[in-house]
Predicted model as a PDB file, atoms N, CA, C, CB and O in Angstrom, pLDDT in the B-factor column:
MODEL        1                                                                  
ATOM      1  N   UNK A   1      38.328  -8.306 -42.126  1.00 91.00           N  
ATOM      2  CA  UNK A   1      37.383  -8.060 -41.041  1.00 91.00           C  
ATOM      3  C   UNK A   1      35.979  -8.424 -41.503  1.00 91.00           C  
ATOM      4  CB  UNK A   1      37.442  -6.582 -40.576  1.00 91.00           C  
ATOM      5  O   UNK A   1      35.664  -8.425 -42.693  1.00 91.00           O  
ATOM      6  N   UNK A   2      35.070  -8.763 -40.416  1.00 94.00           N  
ATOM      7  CA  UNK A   2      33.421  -9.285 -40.991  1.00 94.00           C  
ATOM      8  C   UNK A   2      33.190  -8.271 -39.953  1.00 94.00           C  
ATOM      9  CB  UNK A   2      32.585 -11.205 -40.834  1.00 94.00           C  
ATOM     10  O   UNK A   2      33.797  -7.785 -38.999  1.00 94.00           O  
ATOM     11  N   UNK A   3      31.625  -8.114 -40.767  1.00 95.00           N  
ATOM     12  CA  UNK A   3      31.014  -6.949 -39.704  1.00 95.00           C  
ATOM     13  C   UNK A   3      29.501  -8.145 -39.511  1.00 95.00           C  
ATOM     14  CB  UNK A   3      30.612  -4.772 -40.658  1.00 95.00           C  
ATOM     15  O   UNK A   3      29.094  -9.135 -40.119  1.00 95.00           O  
ATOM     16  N   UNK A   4      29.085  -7.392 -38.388  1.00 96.00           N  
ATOM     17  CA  UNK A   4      27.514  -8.316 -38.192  1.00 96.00           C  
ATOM     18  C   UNK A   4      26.632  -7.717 -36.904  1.00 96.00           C  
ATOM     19  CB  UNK A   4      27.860 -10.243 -37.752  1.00 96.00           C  
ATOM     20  O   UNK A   4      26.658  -6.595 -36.397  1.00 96.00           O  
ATOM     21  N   UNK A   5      26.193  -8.373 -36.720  1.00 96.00           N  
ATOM     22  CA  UNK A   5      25.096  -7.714 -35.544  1.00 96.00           C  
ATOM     23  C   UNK A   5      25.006  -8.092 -34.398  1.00 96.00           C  
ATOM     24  CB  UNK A   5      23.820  -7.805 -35.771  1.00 96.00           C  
ATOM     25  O   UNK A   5      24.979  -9.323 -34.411  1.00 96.00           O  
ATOM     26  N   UNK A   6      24.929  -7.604 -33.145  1.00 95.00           N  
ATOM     27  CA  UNK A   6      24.925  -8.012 -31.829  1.00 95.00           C  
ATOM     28  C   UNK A   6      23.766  -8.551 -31.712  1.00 95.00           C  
ATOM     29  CB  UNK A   6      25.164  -7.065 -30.871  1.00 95.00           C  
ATOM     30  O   UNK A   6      22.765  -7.870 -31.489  1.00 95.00           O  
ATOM     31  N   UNK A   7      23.733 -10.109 -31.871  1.00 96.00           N  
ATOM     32  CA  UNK A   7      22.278 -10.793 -31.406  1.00 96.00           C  
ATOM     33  C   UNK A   7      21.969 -10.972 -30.067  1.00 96.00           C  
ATOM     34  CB  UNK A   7      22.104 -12.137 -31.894  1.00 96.00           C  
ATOM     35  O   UNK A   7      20.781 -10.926 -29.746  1.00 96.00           O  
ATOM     36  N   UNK A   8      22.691 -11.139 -29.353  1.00 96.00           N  
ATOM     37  CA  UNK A   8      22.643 -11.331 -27.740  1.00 96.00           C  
ATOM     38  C   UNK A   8      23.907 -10.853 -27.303  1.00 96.00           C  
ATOM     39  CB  UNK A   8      22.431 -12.899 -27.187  1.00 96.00           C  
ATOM     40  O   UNK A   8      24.951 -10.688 -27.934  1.00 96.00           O  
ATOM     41  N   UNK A   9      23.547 -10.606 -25.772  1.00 92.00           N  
ATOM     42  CA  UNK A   9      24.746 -10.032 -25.221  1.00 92.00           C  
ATOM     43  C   UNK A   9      24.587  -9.978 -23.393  1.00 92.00           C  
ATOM     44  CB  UNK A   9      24.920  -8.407 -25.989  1.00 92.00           C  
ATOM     45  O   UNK A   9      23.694  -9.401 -22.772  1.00 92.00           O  
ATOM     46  N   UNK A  10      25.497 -10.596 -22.941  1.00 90.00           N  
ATOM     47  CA  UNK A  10      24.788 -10.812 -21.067  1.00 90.00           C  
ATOM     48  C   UNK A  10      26.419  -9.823 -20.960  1.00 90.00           C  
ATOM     49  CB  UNK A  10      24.596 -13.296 -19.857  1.00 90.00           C  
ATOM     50  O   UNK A  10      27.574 -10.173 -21.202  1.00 90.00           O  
ATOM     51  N   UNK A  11      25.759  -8.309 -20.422  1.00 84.00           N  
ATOM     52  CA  UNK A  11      27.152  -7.611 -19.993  1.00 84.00           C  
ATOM     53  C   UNK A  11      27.608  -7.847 -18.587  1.00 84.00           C  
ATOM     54  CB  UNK A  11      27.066  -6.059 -20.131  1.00 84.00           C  
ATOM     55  O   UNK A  11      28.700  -7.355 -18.303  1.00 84.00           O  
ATOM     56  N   UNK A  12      26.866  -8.621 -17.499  1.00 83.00           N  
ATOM     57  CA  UNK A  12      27.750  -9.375 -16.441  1.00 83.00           C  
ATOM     58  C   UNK A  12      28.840 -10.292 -17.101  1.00 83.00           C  
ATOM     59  CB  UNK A  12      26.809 -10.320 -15.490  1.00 83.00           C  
ATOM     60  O   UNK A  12      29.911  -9.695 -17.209  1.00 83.00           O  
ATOM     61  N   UNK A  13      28.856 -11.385 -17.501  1.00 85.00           N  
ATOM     62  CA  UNK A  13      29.535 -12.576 -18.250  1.00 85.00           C  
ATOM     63  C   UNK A  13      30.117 -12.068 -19.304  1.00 85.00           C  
ATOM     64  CB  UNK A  13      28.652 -13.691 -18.710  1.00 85.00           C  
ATOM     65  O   UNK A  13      31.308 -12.338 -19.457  1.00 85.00           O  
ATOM     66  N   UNK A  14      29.474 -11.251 -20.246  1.00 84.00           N  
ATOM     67  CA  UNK A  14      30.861 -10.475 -21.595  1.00 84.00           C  
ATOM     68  C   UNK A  14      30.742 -11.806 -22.806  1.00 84.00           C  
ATOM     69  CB  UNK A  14      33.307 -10.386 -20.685  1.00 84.00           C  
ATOM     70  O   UNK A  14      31.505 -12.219 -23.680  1.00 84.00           O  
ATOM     71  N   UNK A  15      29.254 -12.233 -22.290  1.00 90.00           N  
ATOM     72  CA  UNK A  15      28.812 -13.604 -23.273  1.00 90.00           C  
ATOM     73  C   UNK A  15      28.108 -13.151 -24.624  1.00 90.00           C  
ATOM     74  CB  UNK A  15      27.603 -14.684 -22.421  1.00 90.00           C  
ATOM     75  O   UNK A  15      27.115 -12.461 -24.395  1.00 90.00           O  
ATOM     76  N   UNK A  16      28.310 -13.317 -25.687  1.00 93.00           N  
ATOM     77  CA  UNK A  16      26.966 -12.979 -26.424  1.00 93.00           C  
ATOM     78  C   UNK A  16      27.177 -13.679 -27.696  1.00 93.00           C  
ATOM     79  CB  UNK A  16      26.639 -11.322 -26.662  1.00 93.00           C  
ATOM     80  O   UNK A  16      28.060 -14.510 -27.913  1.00 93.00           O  
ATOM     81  N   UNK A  17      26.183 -13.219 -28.608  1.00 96.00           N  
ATOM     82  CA  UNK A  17      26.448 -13.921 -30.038  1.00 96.00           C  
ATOM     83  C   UNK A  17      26.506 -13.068 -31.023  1.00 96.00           C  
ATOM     84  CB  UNK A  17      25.454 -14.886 -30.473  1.00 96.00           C  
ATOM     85  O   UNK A  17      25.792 -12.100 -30.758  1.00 96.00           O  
ATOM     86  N   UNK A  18      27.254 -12.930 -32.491  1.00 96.00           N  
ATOM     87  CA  UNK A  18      26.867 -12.474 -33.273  1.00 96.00           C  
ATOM     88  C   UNK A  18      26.344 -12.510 -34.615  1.00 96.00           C  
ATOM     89  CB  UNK A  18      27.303 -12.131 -33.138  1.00 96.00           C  
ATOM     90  O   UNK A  18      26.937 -13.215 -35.431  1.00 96.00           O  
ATOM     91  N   UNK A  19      25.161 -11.755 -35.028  1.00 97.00           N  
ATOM     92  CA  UNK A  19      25.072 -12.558 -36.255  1.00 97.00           C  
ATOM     93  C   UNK A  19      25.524 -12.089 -37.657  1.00 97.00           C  
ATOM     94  CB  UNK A  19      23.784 -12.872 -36.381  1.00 97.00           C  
ATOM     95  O   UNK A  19      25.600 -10.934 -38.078  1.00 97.00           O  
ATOM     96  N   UNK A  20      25.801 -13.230 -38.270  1.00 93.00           N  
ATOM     97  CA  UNK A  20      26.309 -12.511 -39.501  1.00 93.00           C  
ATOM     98  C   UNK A  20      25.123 -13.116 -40.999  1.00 93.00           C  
ATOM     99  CB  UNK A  20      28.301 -13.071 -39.709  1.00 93.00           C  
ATOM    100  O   UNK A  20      24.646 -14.235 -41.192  1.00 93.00           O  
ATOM    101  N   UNK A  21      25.030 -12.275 -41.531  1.00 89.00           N  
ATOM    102  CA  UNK A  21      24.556 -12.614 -42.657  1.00 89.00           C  
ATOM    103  C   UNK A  21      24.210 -13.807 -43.664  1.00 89.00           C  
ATOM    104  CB  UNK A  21      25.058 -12.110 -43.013  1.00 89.00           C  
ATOM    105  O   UNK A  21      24.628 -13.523 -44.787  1.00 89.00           O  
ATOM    106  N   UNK A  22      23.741 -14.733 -43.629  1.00 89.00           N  
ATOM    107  CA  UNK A  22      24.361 -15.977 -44.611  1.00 89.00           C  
ATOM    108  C   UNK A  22      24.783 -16.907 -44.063  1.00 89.00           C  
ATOM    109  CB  UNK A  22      25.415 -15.741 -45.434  1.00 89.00           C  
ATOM    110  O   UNK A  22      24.654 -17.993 -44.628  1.00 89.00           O  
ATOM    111  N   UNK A  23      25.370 -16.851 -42.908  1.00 89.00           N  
ATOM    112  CA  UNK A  23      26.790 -17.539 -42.048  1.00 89.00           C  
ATOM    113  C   UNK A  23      26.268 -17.989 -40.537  1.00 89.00           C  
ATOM    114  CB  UNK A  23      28.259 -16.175 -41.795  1.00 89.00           C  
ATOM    115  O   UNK A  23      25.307 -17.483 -39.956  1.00 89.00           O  
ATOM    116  N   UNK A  24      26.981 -18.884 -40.110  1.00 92.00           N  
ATOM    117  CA  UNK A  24      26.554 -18.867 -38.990  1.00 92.00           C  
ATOM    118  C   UNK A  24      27.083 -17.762 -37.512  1.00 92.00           C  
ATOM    119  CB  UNK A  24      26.732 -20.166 -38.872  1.00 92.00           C  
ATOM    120  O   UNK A  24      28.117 -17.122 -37.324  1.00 92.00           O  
ATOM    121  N   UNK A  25      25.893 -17.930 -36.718  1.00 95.00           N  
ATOM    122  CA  UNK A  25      26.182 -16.636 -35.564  1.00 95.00           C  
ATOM    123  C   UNK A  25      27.547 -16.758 -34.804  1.00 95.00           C  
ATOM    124  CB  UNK A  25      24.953 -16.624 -34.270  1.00 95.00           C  
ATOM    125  O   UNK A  25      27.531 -17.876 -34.290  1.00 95.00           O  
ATOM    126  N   UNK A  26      28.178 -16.416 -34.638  1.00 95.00           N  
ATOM    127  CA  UNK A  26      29.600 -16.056 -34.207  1.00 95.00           C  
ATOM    128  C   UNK A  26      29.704 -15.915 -32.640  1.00 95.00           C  
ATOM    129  CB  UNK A  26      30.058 -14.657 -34.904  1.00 95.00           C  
ATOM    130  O   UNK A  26      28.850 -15.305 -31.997  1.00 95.00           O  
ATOM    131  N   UNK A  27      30.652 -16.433 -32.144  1.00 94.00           N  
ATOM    132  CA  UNK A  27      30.716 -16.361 -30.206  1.00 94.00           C  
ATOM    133  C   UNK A  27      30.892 -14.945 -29.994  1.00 94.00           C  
ATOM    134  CB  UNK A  27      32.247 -17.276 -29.265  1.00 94.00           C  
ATOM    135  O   UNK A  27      30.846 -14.339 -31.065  1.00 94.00           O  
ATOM    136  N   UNK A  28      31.059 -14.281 -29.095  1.00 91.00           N  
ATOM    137  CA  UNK A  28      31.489 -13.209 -28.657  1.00 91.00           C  
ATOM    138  C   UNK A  28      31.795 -13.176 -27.036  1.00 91.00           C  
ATOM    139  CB  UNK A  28      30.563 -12.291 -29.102  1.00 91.00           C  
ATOM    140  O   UNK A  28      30.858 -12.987 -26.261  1.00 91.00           O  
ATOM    141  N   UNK A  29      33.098 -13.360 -26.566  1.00 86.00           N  
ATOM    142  CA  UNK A  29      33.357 -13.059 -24.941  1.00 86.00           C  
ATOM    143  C   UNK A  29      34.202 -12.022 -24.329  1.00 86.00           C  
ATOM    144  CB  UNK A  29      33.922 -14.156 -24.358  1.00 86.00           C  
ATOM    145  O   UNK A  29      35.125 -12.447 -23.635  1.00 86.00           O  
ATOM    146  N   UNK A  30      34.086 -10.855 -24.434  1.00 78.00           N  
ATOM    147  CA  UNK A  30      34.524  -9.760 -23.982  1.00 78.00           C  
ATOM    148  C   UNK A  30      35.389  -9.421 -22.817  1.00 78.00           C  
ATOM    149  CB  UNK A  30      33.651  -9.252 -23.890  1.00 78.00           C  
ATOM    150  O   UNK A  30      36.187  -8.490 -22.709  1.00 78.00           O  
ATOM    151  N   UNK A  31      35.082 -10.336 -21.982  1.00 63.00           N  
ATOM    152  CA  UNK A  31      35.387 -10.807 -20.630  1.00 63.00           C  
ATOM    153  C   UNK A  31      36.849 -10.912 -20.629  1.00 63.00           C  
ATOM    154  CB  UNK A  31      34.687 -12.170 -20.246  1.00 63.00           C  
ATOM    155  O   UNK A  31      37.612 -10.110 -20.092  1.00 63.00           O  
ATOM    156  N   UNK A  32      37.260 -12.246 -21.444  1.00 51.00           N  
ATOM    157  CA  UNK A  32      38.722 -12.171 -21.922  1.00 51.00           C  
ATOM    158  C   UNK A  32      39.365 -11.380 -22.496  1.00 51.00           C  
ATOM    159  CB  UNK A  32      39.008 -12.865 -22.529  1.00 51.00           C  
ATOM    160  O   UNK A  32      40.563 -11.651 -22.403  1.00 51.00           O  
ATOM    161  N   UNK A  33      39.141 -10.411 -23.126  1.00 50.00           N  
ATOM    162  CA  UNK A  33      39.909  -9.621 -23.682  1.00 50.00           C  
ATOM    163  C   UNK A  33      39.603  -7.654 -23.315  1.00 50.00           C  
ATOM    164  CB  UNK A  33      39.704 -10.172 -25.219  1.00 50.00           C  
ATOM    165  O   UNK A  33      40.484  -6.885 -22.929  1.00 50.00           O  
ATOM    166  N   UNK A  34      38.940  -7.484 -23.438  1.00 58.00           N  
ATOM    167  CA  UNK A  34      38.939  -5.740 -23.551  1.00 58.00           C  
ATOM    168  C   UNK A  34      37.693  -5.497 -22.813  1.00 58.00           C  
ATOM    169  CB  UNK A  34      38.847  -4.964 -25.280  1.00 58.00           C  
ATOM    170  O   UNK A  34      37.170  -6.529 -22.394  1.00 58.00           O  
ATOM    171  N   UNK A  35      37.183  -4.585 -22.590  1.00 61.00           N  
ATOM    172  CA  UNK A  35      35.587  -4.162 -21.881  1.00 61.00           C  
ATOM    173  C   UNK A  35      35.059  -3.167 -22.986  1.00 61.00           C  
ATOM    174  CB  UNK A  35      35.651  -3.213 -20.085  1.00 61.00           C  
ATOM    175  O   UNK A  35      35.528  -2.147 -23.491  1.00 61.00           O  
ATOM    176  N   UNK A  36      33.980  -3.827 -23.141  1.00 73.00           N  
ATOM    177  CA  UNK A  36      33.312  -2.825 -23.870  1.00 73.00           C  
ATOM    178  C   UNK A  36      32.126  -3.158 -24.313  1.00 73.00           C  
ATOM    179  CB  UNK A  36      33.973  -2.408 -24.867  1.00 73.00           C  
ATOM    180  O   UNK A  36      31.824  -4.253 -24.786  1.00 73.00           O  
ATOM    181  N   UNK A  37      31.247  -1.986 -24.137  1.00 78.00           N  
ATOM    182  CA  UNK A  37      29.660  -2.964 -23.856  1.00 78.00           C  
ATOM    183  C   UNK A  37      29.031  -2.828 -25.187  1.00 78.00           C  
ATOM    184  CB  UNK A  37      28.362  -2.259 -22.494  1.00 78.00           C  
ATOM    185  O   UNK A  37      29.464  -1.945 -25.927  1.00 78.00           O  
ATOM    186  N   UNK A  38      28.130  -3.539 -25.562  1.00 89.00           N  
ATOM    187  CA  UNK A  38      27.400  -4.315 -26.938  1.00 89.00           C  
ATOM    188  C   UNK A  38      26.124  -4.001 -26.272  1.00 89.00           C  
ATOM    189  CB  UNK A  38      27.724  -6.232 -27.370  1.00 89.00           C  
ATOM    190  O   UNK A  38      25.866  -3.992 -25.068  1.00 89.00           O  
ATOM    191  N   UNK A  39      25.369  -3.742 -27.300  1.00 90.00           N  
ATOM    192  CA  UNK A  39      24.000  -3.739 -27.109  1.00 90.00           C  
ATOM    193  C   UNK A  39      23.220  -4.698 -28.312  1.00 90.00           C  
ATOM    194  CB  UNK A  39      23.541  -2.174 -27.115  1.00 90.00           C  
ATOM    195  O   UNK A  39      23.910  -4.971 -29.294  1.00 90.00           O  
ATOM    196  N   UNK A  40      22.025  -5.136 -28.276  1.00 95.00           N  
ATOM    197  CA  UNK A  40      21.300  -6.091 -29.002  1.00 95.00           C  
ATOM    198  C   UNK A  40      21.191  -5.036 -30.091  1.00 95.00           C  
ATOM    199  CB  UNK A  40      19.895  -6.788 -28.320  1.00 95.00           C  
ATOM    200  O   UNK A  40      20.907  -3.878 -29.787  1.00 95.00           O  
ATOM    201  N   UNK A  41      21.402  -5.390 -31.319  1.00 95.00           N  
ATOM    202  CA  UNK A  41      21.287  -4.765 -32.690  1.00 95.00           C  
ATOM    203  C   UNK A  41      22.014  -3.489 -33.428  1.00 95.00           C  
ATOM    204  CB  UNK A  41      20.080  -4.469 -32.719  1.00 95.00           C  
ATOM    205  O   UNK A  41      21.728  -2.740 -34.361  1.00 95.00           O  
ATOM    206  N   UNK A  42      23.237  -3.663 -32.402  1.00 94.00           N  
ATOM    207  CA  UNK A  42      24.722  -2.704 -32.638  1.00 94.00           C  
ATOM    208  C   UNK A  42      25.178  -3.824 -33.739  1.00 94.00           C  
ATOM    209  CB  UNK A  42      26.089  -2.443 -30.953  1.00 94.00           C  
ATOM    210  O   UNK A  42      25.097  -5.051 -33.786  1.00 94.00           O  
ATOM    211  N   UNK A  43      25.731  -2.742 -34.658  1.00 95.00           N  
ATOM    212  CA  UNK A  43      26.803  -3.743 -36.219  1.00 95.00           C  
ATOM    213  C   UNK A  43      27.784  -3.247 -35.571  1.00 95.00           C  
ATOM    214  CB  UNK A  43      26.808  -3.283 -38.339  1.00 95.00           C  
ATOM    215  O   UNK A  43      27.912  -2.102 -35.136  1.00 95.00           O  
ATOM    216  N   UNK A  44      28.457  -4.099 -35.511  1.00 94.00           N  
ATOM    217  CA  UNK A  44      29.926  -4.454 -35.486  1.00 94.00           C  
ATOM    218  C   UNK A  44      30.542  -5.037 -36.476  1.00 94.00           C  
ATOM    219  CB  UNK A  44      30.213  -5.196 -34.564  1.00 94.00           C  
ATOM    220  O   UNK A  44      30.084  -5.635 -37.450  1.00 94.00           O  
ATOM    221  N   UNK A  45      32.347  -4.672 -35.938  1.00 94.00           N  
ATOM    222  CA  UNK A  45      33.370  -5.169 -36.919  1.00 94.00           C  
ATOM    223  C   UNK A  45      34.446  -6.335 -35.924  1.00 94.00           C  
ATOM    224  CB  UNK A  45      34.326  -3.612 -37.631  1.00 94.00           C  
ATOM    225  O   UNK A  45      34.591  -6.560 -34.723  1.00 94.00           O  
ATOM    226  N   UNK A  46      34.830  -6.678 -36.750  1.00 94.00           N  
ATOM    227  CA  UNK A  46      35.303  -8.108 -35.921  1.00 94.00           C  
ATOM    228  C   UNK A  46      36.140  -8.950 -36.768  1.00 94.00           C  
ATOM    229  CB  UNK A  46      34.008  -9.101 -35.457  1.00 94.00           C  
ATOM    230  O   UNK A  46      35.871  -9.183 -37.946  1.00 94.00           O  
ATOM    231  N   UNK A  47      37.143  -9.398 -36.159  1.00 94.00           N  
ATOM    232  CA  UNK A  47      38.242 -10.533 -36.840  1.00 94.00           C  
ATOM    233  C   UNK A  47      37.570 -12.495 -36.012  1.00 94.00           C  
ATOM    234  CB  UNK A  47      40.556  -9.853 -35.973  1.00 94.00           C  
ATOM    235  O   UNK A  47      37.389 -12.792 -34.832  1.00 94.00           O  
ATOM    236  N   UNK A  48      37.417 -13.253 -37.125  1.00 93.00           N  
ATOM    237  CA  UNK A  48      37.250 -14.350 -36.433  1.00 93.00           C  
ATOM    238  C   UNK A  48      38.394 -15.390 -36.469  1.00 93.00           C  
ATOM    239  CB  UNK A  48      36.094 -14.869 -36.852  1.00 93.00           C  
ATOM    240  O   UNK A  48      39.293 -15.452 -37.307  1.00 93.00           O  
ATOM    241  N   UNK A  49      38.142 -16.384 -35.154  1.00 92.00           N  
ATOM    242  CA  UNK A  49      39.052 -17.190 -34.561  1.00 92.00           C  
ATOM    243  C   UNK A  49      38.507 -18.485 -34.019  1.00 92.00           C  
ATOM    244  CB  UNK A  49      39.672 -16.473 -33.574  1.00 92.00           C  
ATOM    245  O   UNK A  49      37.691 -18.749 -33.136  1.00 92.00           O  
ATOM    246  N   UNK A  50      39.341 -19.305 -34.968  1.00 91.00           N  
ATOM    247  CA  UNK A  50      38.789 -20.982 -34.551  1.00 91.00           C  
ATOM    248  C   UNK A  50      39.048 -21.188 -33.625  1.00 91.00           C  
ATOM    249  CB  UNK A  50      39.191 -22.185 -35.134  1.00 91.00           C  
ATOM    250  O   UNK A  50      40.173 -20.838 -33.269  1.00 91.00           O  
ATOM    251  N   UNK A  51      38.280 -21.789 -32.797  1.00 89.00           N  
ATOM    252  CA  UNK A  51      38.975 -22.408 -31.311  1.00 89.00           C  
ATOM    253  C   UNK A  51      38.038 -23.925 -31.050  1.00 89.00           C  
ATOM    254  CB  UNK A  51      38.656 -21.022 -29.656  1.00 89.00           C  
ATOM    255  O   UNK A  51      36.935 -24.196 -31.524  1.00 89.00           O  
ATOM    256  N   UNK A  52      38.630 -24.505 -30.422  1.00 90.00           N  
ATOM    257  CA  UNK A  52      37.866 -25.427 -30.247  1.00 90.00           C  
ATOM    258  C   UNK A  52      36.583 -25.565 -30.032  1.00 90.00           C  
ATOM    259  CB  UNK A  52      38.227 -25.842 -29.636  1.00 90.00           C  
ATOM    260  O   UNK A  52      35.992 -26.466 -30.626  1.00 90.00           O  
ATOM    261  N   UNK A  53      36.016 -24.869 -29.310  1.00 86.00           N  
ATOM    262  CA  UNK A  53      34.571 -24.927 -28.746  1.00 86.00           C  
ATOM    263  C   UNK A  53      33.956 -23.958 -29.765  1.00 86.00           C  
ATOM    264  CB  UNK A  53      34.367 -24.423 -27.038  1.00 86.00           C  
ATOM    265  O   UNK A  53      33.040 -23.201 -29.445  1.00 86.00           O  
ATOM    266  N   UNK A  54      34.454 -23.997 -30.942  1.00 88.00           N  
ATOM    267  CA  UNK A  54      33.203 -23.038 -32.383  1.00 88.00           C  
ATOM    268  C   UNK A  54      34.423 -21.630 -32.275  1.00 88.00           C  
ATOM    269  CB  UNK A  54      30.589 -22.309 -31.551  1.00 88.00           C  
ATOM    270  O   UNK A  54      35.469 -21.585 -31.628  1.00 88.00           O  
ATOM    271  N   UNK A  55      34.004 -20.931 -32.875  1.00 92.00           N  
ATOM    272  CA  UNK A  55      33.885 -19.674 -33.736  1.00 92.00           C  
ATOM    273  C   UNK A  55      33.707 -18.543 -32.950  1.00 92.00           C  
ATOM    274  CB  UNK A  55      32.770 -19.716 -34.700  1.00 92.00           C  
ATOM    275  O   UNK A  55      32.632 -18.291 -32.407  1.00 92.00           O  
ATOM    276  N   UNK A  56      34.867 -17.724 -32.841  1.00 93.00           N  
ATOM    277  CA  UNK A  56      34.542 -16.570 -31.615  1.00 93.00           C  
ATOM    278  C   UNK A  56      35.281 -15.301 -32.415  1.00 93.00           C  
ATOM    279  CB  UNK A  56      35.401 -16.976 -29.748  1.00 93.00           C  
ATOM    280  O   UNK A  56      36.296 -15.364 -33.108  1.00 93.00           O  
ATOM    281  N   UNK A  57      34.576 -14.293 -32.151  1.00 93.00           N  
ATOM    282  CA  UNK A  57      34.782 -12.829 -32.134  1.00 93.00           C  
ATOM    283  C   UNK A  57      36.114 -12.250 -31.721  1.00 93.00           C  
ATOM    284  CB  UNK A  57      33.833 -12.275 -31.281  1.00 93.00           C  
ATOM    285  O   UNK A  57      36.132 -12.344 -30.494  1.00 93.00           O  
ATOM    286  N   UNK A  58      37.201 -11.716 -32.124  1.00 90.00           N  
ATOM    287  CA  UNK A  58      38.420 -11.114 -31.731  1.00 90.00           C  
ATOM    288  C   UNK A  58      37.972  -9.433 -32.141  1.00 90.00           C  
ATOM    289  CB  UNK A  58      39.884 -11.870 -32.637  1.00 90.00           C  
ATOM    290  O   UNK A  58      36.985  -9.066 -32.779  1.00 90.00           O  
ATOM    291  N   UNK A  59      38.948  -8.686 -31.599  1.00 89.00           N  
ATOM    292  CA  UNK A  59      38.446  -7.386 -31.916  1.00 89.00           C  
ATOM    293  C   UNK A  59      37.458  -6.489 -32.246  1.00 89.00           C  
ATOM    294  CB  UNK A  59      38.781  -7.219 -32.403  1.00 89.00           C  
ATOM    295  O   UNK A  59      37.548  -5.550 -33.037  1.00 89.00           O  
ATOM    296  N   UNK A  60      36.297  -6.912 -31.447  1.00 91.00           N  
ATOM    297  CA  UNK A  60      35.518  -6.404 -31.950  1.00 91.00           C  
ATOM    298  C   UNK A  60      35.162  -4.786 -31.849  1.00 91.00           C  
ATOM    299  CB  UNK A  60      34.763  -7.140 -31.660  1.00 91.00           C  
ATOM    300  O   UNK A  60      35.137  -4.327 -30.707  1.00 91.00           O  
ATOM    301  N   UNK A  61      34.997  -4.247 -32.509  1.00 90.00           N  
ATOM    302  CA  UNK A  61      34.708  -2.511 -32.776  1.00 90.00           C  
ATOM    303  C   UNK A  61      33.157  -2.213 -33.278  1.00 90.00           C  
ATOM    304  CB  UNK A  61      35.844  -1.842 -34.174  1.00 90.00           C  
ATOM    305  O   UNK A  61      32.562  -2.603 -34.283  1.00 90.00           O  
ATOM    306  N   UNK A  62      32.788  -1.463 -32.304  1.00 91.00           N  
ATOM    307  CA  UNK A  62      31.821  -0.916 -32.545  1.00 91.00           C  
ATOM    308  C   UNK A  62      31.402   0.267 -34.139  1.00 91.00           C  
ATOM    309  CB  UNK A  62      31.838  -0.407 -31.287  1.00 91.00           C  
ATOM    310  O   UNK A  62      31.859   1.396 -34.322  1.00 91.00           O  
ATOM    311  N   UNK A  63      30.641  -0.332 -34.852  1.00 92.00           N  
ATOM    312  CA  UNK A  63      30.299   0.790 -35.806  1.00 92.00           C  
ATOM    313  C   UNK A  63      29.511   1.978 -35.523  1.00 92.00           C  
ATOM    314  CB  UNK A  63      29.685   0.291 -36.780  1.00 92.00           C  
ATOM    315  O   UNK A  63      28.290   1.870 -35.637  1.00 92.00           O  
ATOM    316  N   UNK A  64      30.067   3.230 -35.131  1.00 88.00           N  
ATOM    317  CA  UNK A  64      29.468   4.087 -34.726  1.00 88.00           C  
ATOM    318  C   UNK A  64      28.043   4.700 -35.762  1.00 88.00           C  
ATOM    319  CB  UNK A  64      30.560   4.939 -34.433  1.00 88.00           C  
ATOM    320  O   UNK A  64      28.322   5.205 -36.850  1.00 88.00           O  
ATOM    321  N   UNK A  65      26.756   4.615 -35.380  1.00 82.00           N  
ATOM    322  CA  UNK A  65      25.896   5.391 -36.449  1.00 82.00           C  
ATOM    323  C   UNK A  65      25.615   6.563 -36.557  1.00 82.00           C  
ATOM    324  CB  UNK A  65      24.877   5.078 -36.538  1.00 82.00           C  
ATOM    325  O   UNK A  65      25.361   7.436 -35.726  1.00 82.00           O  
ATOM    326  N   UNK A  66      25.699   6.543 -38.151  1.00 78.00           N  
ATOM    327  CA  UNK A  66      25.249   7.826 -38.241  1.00 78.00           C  
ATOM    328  C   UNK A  66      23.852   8.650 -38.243  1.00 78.00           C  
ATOM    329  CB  UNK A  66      25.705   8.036 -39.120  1.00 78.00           C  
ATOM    330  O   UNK A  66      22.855   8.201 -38.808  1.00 78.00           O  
ATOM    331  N   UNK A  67      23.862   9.656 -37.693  1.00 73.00           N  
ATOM    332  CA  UNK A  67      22.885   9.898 -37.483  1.00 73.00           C  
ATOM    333  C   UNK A  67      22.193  11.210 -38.645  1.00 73.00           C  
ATOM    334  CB  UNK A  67      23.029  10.072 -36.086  1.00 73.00           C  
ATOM    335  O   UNK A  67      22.949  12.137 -38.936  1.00 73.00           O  
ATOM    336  N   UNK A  68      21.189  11.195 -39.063  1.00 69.00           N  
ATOM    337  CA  UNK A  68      20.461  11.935 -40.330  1.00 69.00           C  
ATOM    338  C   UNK A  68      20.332  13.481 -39.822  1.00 69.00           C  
ATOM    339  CB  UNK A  68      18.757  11.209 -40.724  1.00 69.00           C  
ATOM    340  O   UNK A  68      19.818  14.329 -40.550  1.00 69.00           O  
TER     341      UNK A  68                                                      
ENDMDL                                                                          
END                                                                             
């Protein structure tokens, strides 16, 4: 699993990007698969998947924070 950060995110469309560290930013489309809403600068966990059109997000899970 890679974890990374919700850089963008349009929750009509289930479009967004994510970024990861070092690496390049990762697709994310929600739409197709599960509902579940992302906010800009939520870490997430995530399995990635080649597809033709680049690099997209499978499973993604929210890292819940902790709070102090």
């Amino acid at each position: 699993m890679f974890r990374g950060t919700v850089k963008s995110y349009d929750r009509n469309t289930g479009k967004g990007w994510i970024a990861l560290e070092g690496e390049d930013d990762v697709q994310v489309d929600l739409f197709s698969s599960r509902w579940i809403w992302l906010a800009v600068g939520q870490q997430v966990e995530f399995h990635m998947i080649h597809r033709p059109r680049g690099v997209f997000a499978r499973d993604v899970k929210v890292i819940p924070r902790v709070l102090e």
